[in-house]
N, C-alpha and C positions, 0 to 999 in steps of 0.2 A: 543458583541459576534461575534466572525466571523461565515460567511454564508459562505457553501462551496456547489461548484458546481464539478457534474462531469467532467471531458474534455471527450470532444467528441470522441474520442479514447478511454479510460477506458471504457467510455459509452456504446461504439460498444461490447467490450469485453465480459463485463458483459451480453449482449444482446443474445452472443455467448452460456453463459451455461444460458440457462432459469432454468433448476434445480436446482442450484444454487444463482439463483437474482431473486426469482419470484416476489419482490416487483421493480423491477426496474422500473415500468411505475410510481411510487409515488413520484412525486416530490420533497415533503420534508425529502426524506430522502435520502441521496447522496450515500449512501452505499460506495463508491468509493472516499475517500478524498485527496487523494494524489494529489500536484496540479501541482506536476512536474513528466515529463513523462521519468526521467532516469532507475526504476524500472520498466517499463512497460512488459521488456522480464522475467522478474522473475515471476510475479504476472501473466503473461500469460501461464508460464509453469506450475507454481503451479496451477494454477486453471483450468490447462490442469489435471491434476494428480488426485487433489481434485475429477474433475469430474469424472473421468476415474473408482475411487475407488468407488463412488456412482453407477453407473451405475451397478456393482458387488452385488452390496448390493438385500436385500429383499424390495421388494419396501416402505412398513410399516418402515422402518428405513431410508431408502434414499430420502424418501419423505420431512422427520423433514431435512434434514441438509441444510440449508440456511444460505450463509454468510451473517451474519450482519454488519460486517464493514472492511474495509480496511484503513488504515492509519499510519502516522508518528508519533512515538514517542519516546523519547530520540536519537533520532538519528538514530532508525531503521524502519523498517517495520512491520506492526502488523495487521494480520490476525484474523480475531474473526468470528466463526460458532455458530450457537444458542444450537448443539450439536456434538459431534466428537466423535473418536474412537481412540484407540491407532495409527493407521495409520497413518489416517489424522492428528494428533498431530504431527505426526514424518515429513511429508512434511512440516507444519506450520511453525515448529520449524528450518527446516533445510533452508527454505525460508527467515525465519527472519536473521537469523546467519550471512545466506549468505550477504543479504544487509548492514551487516556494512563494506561492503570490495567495496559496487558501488556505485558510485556517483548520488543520488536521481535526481541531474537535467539532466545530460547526459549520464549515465549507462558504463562511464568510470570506471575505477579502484579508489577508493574512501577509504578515511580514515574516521575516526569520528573527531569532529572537533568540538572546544566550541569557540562560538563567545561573550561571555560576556554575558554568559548562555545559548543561544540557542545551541543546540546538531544536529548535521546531520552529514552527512555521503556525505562528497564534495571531489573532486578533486581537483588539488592545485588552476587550476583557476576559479573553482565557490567559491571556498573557498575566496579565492582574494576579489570577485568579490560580493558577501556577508556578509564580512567582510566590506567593502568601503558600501554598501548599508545599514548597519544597526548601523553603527557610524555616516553615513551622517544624518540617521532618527535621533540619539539622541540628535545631534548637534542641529538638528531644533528645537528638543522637550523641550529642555533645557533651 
């Protein structure tokens, strides 16, 4: 099983909406998985919005909504809150979208991109350069 930690960066971020990560002093649970910091201005806008919409709210509702994870999958970005609204759904959604167009490791302009199954969302040269790192691992494995 992979262990994921937060970087130090997301870490701050999260630290920024406390209404949003009130579990963030729990170590075991990373809330924040992304291990590369090319998404970082999306995920800090969205969660500029996220918060901005709570604050509106009655506090009896704004209370519950806590995100519970942030991470990679199929290639995109994926936002999970323990409850939402049609709102926040619609920022969620239009956050995910966005990231199949930017490059997860440097927030270049980014494609989706299968590397002999793995799916992400790379630039031509993390694409390259991920590509050469995960046929050199099969090489060795082989």
């Amino acid at each position: 099983m992979i262990e994921f930690k937060m970087t130090p960066r997301f870490r701050a971020l999260a630290i920024n909406y406390p209404r949003l990560f009130p579990q963030i002093d729990n170590p075991n649970q990373p809330i924040i998985e992304l291990q590369n910091e090319g998404w970082f201005k999306l995920v800090e806008d969205t969660l500029f919005l996220l918060n901005r919409e709570t604050e509106c709210m009655p506090e009896d509702i704004c209370d519950g909504i806590v995100v519970h994870q942030i991470k990679t999958k199929f290639g995109g970005l994926r936002i999970h809150l323990n409850q939402t609204t049609p709102f926040l759904r619609g920022v969620i959604a239009m956050a995910e979208q966005t990231s199949y167009s930017i490059c997860e490791h440097c927030g270049l302009k980014g494609d989706i991109r299968n590397i002999r199954g793995w799916v992400a969302t790379l630039c031509e040269e993390h694409f390259l350069k991920e590509k050469h790192r995960i046929e050199d691992t099969l090489k060795k494995n082989s």
